[in-house]
MIDOSE-1310 file (N, C-alpha, C; in nm, 2 decimals, decimal comma, always signed):
residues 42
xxxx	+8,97/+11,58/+9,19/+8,98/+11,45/+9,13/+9,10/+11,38/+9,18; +9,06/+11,23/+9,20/+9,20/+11,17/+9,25/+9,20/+11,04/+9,13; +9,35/+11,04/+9,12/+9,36/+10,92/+9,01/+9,44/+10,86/+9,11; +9,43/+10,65/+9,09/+9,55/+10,55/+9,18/+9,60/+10,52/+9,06
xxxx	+9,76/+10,52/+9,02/+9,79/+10,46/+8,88/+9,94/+10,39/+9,00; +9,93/+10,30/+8,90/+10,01/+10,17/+8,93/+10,16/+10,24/+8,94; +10,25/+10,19/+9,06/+10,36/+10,25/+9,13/+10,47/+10,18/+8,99; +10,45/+10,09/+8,92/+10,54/+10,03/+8,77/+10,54/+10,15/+8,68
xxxx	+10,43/+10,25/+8,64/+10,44/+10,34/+8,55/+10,57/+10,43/+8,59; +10,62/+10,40/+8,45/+10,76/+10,50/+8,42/+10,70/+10,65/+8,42; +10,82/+10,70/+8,44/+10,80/+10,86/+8,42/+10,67/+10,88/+8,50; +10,63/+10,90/+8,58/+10,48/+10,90/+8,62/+10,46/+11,02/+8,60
xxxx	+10,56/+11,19/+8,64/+10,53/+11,33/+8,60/+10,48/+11,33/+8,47; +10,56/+11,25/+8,37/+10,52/+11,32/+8,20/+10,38/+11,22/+8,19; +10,34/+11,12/+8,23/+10,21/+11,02/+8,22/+10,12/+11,13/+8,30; +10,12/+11,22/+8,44/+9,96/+11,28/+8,49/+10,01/+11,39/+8,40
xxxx	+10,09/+11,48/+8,36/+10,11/+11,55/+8,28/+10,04/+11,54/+8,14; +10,03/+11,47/+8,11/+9,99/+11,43/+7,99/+9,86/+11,40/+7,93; +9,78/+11,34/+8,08/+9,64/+11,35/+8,08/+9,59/+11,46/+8,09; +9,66/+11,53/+8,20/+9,59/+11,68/+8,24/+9,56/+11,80/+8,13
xxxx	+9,66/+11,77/+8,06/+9,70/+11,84/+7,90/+9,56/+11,81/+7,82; +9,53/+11,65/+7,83/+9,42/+11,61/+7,73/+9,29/+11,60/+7,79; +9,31/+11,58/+7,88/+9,15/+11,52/+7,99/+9,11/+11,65/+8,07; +9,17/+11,71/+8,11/+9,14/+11,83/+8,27/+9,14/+12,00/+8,18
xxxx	+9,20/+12,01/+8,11/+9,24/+12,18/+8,11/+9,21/+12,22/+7,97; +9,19/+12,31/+7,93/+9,21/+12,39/+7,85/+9,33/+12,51/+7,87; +9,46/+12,44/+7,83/+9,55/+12,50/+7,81/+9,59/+12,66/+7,79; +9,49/+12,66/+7,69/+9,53/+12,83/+7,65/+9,43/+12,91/+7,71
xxxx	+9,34/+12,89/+7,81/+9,25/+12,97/+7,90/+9,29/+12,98/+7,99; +9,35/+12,80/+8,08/+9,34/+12,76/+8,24/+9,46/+12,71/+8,27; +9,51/+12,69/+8,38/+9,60/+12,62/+8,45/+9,56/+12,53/+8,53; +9,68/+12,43/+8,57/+9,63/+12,33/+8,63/+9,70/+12,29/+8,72
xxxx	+9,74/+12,24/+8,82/+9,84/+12,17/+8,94/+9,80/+12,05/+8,95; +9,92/+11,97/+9,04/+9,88/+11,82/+9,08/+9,97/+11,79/+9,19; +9,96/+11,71/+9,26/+10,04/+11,65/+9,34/+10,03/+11,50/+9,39; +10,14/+11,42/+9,40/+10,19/+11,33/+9,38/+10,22/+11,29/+9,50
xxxx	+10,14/+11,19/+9,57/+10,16/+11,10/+9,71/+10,11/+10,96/+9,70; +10,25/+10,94/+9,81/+10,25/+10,75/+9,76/+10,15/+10,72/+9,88; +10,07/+10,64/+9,83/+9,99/+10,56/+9,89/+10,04/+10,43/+9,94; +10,05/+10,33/+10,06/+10,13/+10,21/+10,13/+9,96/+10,18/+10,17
xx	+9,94/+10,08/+10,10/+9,81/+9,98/+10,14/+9,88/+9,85/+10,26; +9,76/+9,89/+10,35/+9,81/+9,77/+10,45/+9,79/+9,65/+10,48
């Protein structure tokens, strides 16, 4: 899954953090990873 969230959001680790917790995983079964690359639109 790829999310584009706006380069203005604060804290951006605790905001995908946050979703992933609520939207992607089940916590107490699964794990989850992410990674974080800046996109430069030309």
């Amino acid at each position: 899954m790829e999310l584009t969230i706006d380069k203005s959001v604060s804290d951006l680790d605790s905001k995908v953090k946050e979703m992933c917790e609520k939207l992607l995983a089940n916590v107490v079964m699964e794990d989850y990873r992410y990674e974080v690359e800046e996109v430069v639109a030309l």
